[in-house]
C-alpha positions as CSV (number, residue, x, y, z in Angstrom):
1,X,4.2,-18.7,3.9
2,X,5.6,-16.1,1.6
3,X,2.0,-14.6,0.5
4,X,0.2,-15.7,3.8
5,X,2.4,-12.5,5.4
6,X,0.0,-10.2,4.4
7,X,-3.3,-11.6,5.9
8,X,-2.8,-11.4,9.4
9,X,-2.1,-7.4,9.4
10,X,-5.2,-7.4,7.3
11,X,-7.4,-9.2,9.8
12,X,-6.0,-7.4,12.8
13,X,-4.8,-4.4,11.8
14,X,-6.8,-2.4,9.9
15,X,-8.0,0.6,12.0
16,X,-9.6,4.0,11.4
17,X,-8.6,5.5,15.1
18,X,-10.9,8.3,14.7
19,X,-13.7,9.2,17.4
20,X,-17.2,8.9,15.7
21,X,-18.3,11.4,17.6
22,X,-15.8,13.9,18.3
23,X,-13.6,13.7,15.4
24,X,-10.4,13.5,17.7
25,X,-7.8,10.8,17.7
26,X,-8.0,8.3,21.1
27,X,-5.9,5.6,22.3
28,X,-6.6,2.5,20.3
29,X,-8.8,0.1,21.8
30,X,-8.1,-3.9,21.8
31,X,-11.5,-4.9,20.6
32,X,-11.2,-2.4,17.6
33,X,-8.1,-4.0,16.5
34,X,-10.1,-7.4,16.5
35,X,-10.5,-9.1,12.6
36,X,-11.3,-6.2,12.7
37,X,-12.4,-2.7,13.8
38,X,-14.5,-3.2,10.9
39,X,-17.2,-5.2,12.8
40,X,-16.8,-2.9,15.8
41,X,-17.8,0.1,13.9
42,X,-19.8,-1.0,11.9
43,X,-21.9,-2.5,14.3
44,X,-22.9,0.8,16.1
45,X,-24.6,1.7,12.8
46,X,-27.3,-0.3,14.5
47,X,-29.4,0.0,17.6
48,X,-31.1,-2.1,20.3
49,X,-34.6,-2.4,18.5
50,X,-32.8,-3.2,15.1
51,X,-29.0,-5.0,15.9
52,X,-26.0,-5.7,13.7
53,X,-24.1,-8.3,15.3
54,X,-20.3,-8.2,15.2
55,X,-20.2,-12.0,14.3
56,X,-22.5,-11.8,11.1
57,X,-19.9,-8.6,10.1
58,X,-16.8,-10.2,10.8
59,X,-18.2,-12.8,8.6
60,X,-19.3,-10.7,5.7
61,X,-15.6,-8.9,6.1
62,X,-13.9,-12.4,5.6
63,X,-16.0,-13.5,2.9
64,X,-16.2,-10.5,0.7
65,X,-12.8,-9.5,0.8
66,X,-12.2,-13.1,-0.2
67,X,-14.3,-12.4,-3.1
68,X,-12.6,-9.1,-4.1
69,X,-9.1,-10.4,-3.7
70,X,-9.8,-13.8,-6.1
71,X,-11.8,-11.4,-8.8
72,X,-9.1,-9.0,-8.4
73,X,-6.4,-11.3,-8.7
74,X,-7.9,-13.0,-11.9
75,X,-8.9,-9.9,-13.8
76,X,-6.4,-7.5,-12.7
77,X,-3.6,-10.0,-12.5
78,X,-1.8,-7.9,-9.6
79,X,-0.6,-8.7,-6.3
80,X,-3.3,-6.6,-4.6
81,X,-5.3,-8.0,-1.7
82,X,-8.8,-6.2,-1.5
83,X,-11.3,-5.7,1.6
84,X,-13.5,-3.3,3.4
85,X,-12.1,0.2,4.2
86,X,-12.1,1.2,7.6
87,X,-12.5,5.2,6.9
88,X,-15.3,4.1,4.7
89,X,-17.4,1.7,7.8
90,X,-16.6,5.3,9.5
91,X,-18.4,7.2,7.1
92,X,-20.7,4.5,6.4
93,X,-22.0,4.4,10.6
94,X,-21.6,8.1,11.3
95,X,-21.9,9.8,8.1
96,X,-24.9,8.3,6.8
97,X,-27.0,6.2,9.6
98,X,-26.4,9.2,12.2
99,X,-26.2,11.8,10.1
100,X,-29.4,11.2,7.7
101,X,-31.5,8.9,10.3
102,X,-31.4,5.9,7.8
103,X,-31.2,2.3,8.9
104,X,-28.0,0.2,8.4
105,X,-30.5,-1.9,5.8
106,X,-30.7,1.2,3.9
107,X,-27.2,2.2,4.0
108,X,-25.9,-1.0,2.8
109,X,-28.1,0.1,-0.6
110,X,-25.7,3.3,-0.5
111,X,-23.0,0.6,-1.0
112,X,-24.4,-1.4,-3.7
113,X,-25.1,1.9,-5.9
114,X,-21.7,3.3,-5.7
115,X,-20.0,-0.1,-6.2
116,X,-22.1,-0.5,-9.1
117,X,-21.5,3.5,-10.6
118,X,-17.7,2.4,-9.9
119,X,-18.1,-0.7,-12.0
120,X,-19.6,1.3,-15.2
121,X,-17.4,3.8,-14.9
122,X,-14.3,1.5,-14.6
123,X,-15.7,-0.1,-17.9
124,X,-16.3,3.0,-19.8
125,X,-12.9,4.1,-18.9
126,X,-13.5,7.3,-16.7
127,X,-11.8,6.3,-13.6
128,X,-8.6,6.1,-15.7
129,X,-9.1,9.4,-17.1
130,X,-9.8,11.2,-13.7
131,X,-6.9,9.7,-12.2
132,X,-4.6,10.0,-15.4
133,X,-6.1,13.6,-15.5
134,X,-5.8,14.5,-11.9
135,X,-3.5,12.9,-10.5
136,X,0.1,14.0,-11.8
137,X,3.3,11.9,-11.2
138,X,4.9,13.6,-8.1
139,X,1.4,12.9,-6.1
140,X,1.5,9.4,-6.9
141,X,5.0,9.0,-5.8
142,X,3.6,10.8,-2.4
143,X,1.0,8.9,-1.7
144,X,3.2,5.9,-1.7
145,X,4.9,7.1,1.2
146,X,2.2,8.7,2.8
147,X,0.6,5.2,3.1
148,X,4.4,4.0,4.1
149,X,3.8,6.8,7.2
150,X,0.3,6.2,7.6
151,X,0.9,2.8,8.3
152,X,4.1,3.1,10.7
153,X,1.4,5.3,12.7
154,X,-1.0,3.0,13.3
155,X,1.7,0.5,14.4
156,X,3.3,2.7,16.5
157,X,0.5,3.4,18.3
158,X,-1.0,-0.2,18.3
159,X,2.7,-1.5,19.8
160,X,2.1,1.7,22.6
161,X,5.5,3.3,21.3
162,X,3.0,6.4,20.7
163,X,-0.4,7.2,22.6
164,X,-2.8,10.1,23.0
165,X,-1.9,13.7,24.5
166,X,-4.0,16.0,25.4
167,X,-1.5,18.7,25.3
168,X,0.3,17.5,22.3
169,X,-1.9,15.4,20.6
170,X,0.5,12.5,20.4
171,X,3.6,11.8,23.1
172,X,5.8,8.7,23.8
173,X,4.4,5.8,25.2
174,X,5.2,3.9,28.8
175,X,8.1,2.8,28.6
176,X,8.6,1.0,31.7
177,X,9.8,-2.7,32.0
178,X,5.9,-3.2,33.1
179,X,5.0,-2.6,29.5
180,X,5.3,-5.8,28.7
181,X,3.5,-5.5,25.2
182,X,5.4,-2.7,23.7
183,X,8.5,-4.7,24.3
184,X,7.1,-7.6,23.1
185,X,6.4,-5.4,19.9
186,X,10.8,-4.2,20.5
187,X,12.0,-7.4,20.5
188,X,9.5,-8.8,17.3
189,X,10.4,-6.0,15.3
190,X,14.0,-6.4,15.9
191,X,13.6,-10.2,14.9
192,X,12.1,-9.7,11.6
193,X,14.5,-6.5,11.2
194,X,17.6,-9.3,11.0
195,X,15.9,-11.6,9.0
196,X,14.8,-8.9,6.8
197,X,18.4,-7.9,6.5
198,X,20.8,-10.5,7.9
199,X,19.2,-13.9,6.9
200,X,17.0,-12.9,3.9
201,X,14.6,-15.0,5.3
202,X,11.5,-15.4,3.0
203,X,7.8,-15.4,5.4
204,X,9.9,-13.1,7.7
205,X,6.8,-11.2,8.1
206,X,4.7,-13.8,8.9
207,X,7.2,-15.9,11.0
208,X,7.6,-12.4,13.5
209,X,3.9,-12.9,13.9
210,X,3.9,-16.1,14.9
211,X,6.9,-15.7,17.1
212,X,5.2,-12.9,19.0
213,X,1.6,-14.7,19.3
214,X,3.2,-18.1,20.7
215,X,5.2,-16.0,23.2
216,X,2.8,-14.0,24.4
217,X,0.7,-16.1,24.9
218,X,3.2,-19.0,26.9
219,X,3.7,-15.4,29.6
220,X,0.4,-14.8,29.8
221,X,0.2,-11.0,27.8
222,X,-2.6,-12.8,25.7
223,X,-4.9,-15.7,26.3
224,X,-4.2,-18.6,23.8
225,X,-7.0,-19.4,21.5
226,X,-10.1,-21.2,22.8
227,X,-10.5,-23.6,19.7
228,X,-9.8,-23.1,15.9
229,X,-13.1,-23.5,14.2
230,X,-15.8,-22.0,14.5
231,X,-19.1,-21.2,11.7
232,X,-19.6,-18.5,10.3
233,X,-23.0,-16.1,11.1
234,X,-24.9,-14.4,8.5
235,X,-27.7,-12.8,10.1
236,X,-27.5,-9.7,8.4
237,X,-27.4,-11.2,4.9
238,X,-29.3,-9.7,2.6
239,X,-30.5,-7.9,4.5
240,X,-30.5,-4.6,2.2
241,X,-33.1,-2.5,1.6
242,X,-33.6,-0.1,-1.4
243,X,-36.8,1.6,0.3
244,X,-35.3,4.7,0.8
245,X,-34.5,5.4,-2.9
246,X,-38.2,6.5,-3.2
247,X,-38.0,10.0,-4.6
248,X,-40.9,11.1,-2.6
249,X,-38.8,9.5,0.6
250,X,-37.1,12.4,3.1
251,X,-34.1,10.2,3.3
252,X,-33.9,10.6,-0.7
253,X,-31.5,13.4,-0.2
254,X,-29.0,12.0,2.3
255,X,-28.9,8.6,-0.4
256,X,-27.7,10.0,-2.9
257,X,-25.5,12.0,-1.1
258,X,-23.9,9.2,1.2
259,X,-23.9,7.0,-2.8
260,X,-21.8,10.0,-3.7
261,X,-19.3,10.4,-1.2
262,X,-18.5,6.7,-0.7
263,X,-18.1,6.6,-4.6
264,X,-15.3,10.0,-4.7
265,X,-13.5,8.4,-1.9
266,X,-13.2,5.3,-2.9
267,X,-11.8,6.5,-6.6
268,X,-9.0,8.0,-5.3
269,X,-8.4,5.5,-2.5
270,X,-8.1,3.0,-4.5
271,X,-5.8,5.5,-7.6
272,X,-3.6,6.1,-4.9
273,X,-3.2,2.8,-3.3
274,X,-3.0,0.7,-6.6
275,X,-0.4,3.2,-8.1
276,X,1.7,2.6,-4.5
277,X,2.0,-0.6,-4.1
278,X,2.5,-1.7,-7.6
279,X,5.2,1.2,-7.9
280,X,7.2,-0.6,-4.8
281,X,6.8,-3.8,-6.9
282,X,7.9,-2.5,-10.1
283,X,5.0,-3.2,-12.1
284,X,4.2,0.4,-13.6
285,X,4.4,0.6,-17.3
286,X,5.4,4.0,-18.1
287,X,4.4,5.4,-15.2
288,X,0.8,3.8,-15.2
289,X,-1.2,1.1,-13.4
290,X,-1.5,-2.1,-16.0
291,X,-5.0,-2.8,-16.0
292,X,-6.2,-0.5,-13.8
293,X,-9.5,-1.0,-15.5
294,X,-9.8,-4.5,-14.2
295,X,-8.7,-3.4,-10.8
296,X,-10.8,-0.8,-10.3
297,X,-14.2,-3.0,-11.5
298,X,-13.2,-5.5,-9.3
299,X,-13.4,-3.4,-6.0
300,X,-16.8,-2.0,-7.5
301,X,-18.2,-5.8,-8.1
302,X,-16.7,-6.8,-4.7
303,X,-18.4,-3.2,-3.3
304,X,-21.6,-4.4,-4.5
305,X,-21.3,-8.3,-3.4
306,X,-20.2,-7.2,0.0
307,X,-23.4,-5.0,0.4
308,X,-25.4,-7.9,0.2
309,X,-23.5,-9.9,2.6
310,X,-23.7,-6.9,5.1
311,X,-20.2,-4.5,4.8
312,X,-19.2,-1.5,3.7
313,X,-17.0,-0.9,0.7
314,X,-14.4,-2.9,-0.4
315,X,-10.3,-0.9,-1.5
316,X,-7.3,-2.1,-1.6
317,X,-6.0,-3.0,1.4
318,X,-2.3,-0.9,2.3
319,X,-1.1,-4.5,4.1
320,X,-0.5,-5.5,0.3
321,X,2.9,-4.6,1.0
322,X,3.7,-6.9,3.0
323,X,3.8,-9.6,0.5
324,X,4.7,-7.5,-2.2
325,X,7.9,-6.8,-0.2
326,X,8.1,-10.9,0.2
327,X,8.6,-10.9,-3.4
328,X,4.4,-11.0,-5.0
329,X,4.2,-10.0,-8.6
330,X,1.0,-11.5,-10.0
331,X,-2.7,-12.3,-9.2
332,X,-1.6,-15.6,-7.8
333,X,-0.8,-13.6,-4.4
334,X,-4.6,-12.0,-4.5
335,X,-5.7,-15.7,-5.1
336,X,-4.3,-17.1,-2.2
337,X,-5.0,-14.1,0.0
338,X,-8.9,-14.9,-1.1
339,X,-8.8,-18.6,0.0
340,X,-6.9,-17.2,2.9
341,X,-10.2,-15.0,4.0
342,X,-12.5,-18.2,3.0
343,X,-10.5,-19.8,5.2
344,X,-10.5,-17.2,8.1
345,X,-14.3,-17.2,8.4
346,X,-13.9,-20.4,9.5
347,X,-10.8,-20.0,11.9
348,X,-12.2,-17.0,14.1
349,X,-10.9,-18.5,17.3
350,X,-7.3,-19.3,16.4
351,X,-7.2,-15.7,14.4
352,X,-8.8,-14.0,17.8
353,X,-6.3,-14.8,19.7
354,X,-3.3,-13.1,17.9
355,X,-2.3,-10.3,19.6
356,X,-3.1,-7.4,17.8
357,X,0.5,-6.2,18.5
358,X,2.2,-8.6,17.0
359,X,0.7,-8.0,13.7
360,X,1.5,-4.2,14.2
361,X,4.8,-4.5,13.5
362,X,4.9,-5.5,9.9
363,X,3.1,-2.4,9.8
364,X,5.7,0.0,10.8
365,X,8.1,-1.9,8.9
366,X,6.9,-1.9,5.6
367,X,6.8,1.6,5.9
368,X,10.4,1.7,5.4
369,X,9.7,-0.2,1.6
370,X,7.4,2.9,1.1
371,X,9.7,5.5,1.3
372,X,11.9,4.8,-2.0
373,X,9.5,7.1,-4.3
374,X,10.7,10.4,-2.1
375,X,14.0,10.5,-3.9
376,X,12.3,10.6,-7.9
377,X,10.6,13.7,-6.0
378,X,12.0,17.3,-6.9
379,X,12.0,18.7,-3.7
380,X,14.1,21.7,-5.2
381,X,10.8,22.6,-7.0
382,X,8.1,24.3,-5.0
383,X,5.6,23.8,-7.2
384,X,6.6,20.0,-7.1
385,X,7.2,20.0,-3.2
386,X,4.3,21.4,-1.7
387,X,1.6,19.5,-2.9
388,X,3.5,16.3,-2.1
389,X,4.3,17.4,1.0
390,X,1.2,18.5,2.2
391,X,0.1,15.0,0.9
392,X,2.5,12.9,3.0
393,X,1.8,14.9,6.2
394,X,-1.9,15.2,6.0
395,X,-3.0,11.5,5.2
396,X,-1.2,10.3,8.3
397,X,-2.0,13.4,10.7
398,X,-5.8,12.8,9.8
399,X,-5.5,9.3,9.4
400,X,-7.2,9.0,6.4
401,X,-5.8,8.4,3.0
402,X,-8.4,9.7,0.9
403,X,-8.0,13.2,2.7
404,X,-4.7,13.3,1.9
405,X,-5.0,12.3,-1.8
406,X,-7.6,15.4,-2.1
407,X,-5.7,17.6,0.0
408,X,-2.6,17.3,-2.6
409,X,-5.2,17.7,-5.6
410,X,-6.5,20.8,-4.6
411,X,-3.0,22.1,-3.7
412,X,-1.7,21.0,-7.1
413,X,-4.7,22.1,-8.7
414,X,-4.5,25.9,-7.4
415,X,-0.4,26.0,-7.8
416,X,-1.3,25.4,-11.4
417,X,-2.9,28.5,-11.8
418,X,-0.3,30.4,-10.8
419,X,3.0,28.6,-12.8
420,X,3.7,27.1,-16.1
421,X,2.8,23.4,-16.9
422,X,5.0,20.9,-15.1
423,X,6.8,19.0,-17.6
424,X,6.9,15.4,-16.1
425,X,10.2,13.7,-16.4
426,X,10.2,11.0,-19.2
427,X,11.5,7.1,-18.4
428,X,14.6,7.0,-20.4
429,X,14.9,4.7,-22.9
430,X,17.0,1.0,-22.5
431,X,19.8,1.7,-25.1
432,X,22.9,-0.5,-25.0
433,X,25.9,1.9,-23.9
434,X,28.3,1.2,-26.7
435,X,27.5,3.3,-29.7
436,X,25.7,2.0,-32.9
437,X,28.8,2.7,-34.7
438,X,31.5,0.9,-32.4
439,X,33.1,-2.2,-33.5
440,X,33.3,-3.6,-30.5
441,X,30.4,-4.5,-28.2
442,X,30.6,-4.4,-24.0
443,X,28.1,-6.1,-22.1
444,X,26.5,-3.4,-20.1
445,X,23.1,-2.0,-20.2
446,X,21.9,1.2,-18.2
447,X,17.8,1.2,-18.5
448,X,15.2,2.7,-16.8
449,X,14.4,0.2,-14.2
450,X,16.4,1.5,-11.7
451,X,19.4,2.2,-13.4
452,X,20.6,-1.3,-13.8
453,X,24.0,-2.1,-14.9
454,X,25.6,-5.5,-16.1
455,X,27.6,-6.6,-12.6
456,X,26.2,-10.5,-12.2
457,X,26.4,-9.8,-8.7
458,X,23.4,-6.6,-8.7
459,X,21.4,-8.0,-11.0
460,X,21.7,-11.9,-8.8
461,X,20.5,-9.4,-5.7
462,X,17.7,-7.5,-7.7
463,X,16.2,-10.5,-9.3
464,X,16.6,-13.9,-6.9
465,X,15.8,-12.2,-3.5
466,X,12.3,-11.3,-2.0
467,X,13.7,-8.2,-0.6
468,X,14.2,-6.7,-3.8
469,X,13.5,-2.9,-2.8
470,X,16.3,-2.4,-0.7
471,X,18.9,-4.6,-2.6
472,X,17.8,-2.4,-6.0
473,X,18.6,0.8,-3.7
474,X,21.4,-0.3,-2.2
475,X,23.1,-1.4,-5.2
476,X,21.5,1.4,-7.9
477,X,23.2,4.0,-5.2
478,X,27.0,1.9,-5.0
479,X,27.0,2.1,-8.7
480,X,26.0,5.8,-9.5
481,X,28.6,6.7,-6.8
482,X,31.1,4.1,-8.9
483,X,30.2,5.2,-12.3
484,X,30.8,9.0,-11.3
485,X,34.6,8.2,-10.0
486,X,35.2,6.0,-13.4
487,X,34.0,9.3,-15.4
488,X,36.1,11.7,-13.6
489,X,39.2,9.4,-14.2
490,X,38.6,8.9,-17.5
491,X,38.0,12.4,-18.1
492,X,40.7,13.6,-16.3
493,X,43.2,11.2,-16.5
494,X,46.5,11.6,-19.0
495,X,46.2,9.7,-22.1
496,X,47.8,6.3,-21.7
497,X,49.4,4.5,-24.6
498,X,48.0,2.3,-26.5
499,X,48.3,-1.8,-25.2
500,X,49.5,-4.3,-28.2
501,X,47.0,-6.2,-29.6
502,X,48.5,-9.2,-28.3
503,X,48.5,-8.1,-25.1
504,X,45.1,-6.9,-24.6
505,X,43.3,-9.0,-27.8
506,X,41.9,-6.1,-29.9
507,X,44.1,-3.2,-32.1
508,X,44.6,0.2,-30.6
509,X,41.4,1.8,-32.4
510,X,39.1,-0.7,-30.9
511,X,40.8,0.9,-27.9
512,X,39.8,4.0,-28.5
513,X,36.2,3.5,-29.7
514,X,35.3,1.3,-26.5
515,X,36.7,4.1,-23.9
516,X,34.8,6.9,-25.8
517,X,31.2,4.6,-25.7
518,X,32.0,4.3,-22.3
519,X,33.0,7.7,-21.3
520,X,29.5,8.3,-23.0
521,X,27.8,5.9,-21.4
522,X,29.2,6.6,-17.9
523,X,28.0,10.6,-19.0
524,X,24.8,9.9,-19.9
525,X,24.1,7.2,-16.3
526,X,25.4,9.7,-14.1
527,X,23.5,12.8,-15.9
528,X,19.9,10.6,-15.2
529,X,20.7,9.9,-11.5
């Protein structure tokens, strides 16, 4: 239940809410939220003569992001959930089967090549130096809560606490006591909100889904599922068609070009993403993705395997959060969120007939875990704050990450020109606070991993809880706040005399040595918060 939390906002909640046609945002539709919009985009890549059924999609969706997530979760060893991006099928329908007159056959064969460029380069080791290159350390830190807004936007507007304007492009939603599904959404996200907080509830994700489906569908807002199995289609199945590759072919151009632009986006789509979500985790090493090699060949092999089955490109999903915030630190969580997707191809009934509200509020939710990076941000620093804040306002206004992600590059990129070379701040080292020298030893150690100290009571909350975000925060903040009103006493304070050693259990210079390690100590926390 802990891991399953995630693959329910994955099935119904992935959207790209952008108008094909007129590049404008629009009220979200129900059947776009369905497992997923991906099969409803998708799908209008095709036409009457030559069809791509939304059942033979939704099954390639299930089954290839089933196959990312187990090969990501065995090479990469990370908690990260992969499947088809939405802004991708986007491009993939309107940017290459409109735009360049190609079939959805032949576009699929855009897919495969730019999975399989990803996959070499991956293996020769240029994605990690374009993003290691490129991508400096305040960016990463704001796309981490970009995708934390990003995603509190699309369940906003999926719950109907914010719809379309045409005066000012977004406004408050009805909210009359008719609106029976926004409060619905009120009253789910204030149950998982206490469990979150009050009970500590592990699955409290997933049990708020649950909660909300089964009521909504015993009033009537939903209709309850039909059956619970159902087998899978795969009409469009191998269906791709590498015809168009023909150098002498007029759609030659718009190939390579469409091959291109999937592979650029999905680069930093998936830099940005992996750097996220295993930042709210803690799994960074120095600042870097472990094995972000492995991760991303895996989304190229699952790019190219996906092709076949009939989908467009395959990133790291956002909804990973969710059961990174339930406490996910290895592959094992990809694993099961694969069999989960096998699973789901089967199960398109019972999954149907969740209401695509109730899986929006994890959304908005998680959002919240997405925001601790902001503080490591120097927002004193214009050279530092305007390239993250341009990032963290234009993934979610455009409602595309990738946008975003180049849209902080190229600001970054041009402020470089004009200002001396940022000079990132380096992890501090984990050095026991009592100097080398001291005779006596005290059990405290300050480290770079959130400024942990020795109190058995932090470390119980940091380490034995799923929620382990907030409780890090929330205790990381109590004891810099602490450690700053021990220093100023000990610095200011009068000079006491000296306790007997048989009163306190140690001679009077042990006495001194201890409370200048610890005035140093307490110095040196306080300076690196």
């Amino acid at each position: 239940g802990r891991l399953a939390g995630q693959v329910l906002p994955g099935l119904s909640a992935r959207v790209d809410d952008r108008d094909g046609d007129a590049g404008r945002l629009h009220r979200v539709d129900d059947d776009e939220l369905h497992p997923g919009g991906e099969p409803v985009i998708l799908c209008r890549s095709g036409d009457a003569s030559d069809p791509l059924s939304t059942e033979s999609v939704m099954t390639a969706t299930a089954l290839s992001a089933a196959f990312g997530s187990f090969v990501a979760g065995i090479l990469g060893d990370a908690p990260l959930g992969l499947m088809p991006g939405m802004g991708l099928n986007a491009y993939f329908t309107f940017g290459i089967c409109k735009a360049f007159g190609v079939t959805w056959q032949e576009a699929f064969s855009c897919c495969f090549v730019s999975g399989a460029l990803l996959s070499i380069l991956s293996v020769l080791g240029v994605c990690q130096f374009i993003v290691s290159t490129v991508l400096s350390d305040h960016l990463k830190k704001a796309i981490t809560a970009a995708i934390g807004v990003f995603q509190a936007l699309i369940g906003f507007q999926v719950m109907g606490l914010v719809v379309s304007s045409p005066d000012t492009l977004v406004t408050l939603g009805n909210m009359s006591w008719t609106n029976e599904r926004l409060y619905l959404a009120l009253t789910g996200f204030c149950l998982i909100s206490a469990l979150l907080v009050v009970g500590e509830v592990h699955g409290s994700l997933l049990i708020g889904i649950w909660a909300m489906a089964i009521w909504s569908w015993i009033i009537g807002l939903s209709p309850p599922p039909a059956g619970v199995l159902s087998l899978p289609s795969f009409e469009s199945a191998f269906g791709i068609s590498f015809a168009a590759w023909d150098p002498g072919s007029d759609k030659f151009v718009g190939m390579v070009v469409g091959s291109a632009v999937l592979l650029f986006v999905a680069l930093f789509d998936l830099a940005g993403v992996q750097y996220g979500l295993l930042g709210i985790a803690g799994l960074l090493k120095d600042g870097n993705v472990p094995r972000s090699t492995s991760i991303f060949a895996s989304a190229g092999i699952a790019t190219m395997f996906g092709s076949l089955l009939g989908t467009s490109p395959i990133i790291i999903a956002s909804e990973n959060s969710a059961g990174i915030i339930e406490g996910a630190k290895t592959g094992l969580m990809a694993v099961v969120v694969a069999i989960l997707f096998f699973f789901s191809a089967f199960l398109g009934p019972l999954l149907s007939a969740v209401p695509h509200v109730a899986t929006a509020v994890p959304l908005v939710l998680i959002g919240a875990f997405m925001m601790a990076p902001c503080r490591s941000i120097d927002w004193d620093n214009l050279r530092v704050a305007i390239p993250s804040f341009l990032t963290m306002t234009v993934v979610p206004f455009t409602y595309s990450i990738h946008t975003g992600i180049i849209a902080g590059i190229l600001m970054d990129g041009f402020l470089t020109m004009f200002s001396k070379p940022l000079k990132e701040p380096k992890p501090l080292k984990e050095e026991p606070i009592m100097a080398i020298d001291a005779p006596t030893k005290v059990d405290c150690v300050v480290t770079n991993d959130l400024a942990r100290t020795s109190s058995p009571a932090c470390l119980s909350r940091r380490f034995s809880t799923p929620h382990m975000t907030l409780a890090a925060s929330a205790c990381n903040d109590t004891k810099v706040d602490d450690a700053r009103k021990l220093l100023e006493k000990l610095c200011y304070a009068p000079p006491s005399a000296p306790q007997s050693p048989a009163m306190h259990g140690r001679d009077p210079g042990e006495e001194v040595a201890a409370e200048q390690a610890l005035k140093k100590a307490l110095e040196k926390f306080v300076e690196a918060h």
